[in-house]
C-alpha positions as CSV (number, residue, x, y, z in Angstrom):
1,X,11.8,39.5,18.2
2,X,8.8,37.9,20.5
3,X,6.9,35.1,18.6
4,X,3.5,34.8,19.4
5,X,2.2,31.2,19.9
6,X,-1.1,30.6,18.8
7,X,-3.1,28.2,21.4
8,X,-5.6,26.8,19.2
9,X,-3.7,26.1,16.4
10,X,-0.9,24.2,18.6
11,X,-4.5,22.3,20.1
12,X,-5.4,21.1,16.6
13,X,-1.4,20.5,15.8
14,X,-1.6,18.6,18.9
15,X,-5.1,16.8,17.8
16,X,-3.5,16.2,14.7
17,X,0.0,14.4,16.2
18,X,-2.3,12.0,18.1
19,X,-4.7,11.2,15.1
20,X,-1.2,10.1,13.5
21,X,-0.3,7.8,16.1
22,X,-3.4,6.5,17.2
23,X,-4.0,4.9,13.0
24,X,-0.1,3.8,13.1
25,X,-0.9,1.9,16.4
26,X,-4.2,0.7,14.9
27,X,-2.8,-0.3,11.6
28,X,0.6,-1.9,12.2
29,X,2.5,1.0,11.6
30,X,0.8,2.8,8.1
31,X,0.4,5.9,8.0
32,X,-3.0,7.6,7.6
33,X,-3.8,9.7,4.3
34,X,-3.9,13.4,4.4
35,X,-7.6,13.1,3.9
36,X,-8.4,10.6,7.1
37,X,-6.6,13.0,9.4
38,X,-9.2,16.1,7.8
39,X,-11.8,13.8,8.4
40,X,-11.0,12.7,11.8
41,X,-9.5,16.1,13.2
42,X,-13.0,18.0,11.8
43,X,-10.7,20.4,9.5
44,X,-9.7,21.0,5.9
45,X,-6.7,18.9,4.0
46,X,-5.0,22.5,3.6
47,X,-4.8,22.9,7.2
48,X,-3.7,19.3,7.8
49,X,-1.1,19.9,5.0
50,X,-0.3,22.7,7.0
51,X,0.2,21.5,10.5
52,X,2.0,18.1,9.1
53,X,4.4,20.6,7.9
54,X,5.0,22.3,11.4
55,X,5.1,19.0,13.1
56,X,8.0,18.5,10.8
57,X,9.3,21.5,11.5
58,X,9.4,21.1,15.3
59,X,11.1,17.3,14.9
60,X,7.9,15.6,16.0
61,X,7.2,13.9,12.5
62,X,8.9,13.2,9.4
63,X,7.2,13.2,5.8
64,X,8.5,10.1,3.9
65,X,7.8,11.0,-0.3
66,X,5.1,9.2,-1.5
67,X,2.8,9.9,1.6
68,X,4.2,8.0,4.5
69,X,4.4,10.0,8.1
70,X,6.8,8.6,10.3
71,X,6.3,9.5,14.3
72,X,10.2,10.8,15.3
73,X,11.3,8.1,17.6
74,X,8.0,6.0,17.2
75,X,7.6,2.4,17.5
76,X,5.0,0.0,16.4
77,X,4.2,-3.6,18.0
78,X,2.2,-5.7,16.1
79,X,-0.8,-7.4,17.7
80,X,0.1,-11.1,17.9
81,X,3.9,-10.6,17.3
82,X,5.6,-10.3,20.3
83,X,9.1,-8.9,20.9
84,X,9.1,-8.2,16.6
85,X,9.0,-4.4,15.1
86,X,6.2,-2.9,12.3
87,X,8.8,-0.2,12.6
């Protein structure tokens, strides 16, 4: 069995994965609601709901209950705090 990849939804996956690390590195390592990433990426919450899902799928991200997103082998450095982890 072939499977087909779809280009444009592994752009916006893609568009999506950065979103998620470019609020982390901006905000000490939160993670950005479901809604912010919609907003940002210019698509609906369904598809973000649907593409966080994939990510997870393909190991990239991890869904934490409750809401967090954590980036698979991510790290974040605090502004200021030299040599300590946000985690």
């Amino acid at each position: 069995m072939n499977v087909v990849m779809n280009p444009d939804a592994e752009r916006t996956r893609d568009r999506i994965f950065e979103c998620i690390v470019r609020y982390k590195r901006a905000h000490d390592g939160l993670s950005p609601s479901g809604k912010y990433i919609a907003e940002a990426c210019f698509i609906a919450p369904s598809t973000v709901r649907y593409h966080l899902y994939r990510l997870e799928g393909e190991g990239r991200i991890r869904l934490v209950k409750g809401g967090g997103i954590e980036v698979v082998g991510g790290r974040w450095e605090c502004e200021g705090a030299q040599g300590h982890s946000c985690a």
